[in-house]
C-alpha positions in Angstrom: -43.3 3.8 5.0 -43.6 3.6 1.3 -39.2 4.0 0.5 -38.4 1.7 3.1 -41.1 -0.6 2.1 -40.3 -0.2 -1.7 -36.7 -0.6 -1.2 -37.2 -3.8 0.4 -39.5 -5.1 -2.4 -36.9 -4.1 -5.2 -34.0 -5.4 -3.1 -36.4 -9.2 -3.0 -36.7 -8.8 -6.9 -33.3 -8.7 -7.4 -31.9 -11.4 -4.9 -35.3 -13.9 -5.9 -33.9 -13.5 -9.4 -30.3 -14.2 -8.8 -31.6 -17.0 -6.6 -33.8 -18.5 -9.2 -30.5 -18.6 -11.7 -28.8 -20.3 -8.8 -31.5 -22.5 -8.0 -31.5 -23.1 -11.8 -27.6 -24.4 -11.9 -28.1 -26.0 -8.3 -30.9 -28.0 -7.7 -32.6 -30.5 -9.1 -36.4 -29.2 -9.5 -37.5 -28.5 -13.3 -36.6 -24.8 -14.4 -40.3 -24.3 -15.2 -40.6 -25.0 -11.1 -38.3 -22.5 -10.2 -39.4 -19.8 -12.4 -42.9 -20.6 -11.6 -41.9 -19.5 -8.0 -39.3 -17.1 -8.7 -41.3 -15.0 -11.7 -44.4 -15.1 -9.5 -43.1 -13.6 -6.5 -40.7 -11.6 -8.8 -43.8 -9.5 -10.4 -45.3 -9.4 -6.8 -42.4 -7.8 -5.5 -42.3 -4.8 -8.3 -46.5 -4.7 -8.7 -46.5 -4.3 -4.5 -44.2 -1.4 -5.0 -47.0 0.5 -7.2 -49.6 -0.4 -4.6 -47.7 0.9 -1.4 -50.4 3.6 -0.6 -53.0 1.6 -1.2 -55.4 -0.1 1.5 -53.9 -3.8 2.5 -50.9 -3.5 0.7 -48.9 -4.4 3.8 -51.0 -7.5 4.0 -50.3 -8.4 0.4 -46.4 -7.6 1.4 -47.3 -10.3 4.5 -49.0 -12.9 2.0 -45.8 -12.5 -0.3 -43.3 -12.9 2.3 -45.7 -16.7 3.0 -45.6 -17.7 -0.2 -41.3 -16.6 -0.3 -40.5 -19.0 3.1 -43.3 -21.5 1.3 -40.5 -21.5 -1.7 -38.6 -23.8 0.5 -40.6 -26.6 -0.8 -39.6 -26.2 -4.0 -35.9 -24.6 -3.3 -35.0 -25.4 0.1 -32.7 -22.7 1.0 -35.9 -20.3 0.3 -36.8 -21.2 3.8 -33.8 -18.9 5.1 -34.0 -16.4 2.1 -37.7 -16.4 2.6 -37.3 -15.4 6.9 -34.8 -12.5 6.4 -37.4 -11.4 3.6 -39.9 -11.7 6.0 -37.9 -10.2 8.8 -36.7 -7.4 6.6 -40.4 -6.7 5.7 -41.4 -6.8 9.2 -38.2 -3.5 10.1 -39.7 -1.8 7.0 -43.4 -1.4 8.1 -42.4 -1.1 11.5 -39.7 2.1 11.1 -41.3 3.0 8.2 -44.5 3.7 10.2 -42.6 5.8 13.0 -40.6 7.6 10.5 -44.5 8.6 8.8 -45.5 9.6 12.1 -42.3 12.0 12.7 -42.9 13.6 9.3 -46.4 14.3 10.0 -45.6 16.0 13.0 -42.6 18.0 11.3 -44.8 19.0 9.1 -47.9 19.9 11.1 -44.8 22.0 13.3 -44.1 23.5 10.2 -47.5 24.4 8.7 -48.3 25.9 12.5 -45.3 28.2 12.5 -45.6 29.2 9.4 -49.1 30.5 10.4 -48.1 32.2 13.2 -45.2 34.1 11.7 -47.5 34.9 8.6 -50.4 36.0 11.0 -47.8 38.0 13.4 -46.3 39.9 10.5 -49.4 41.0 8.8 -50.4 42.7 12.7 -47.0 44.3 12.5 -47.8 45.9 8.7 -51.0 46.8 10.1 -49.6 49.1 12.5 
């Protein structure tokens, strides 16, 4: 779950940013507004990344992808930007999880043959 969830987050640092230099050229809220709401969820974005395998860092992912369709009220098009976010969040825990899941059991298949061959080879030296 961590590189799809990471990838996500560093993919939302980069388009927030761009977005924040458009909303800059674009718009007519205060550049201290938009930076307010772009910086923020900017260092969110790459401090989340840090905390992936940490307890309740998808709901901290959750809260930040809020507060990214909430930037609508100050840049309106962050309601749009803000649901694929949220949607791309949502297919980054989600397959991210199953693809865990599938490497545990790879590896648990793994560890077990690898037992079993190292277990079945030491009977064959023995005799």
């Amino acid at each position: 779950m961590r590189t799809l969830c990471a990838s996500t987050l560093i993919g939302e640092f980069f388009v927030i940013g761009f977005a924040g230099l458009v909303a800059m050229q674009t718009s007519d809220v205060g550049t201290a507004a938009i930076w307010a709401v772009s910086g923020t969820a900017m260092a969110v974005s790459v401090l989340l990344c840090g905390m992936l395998s940490r307890p309740g860092a998808v709901t901290v992912g959750w809260a930040l992808q809020i507060g990214l369709v909430a930037g609508g009220l100050v840049v309106p098009v962050m309601y749009v930007l803000g649901a694929v976010f949220a949607a791309l969040w949502w297919a980054s825990v989600h397959f991210g999880r199953k693809v865990d899941a599938a490497r545990a059991r790879f590896t648990e298949q793994t560890a077990a043959s690898g037992a079993a061959s190292a277990s079945g080879a030491g009977a064959a030296d023995a005799v």
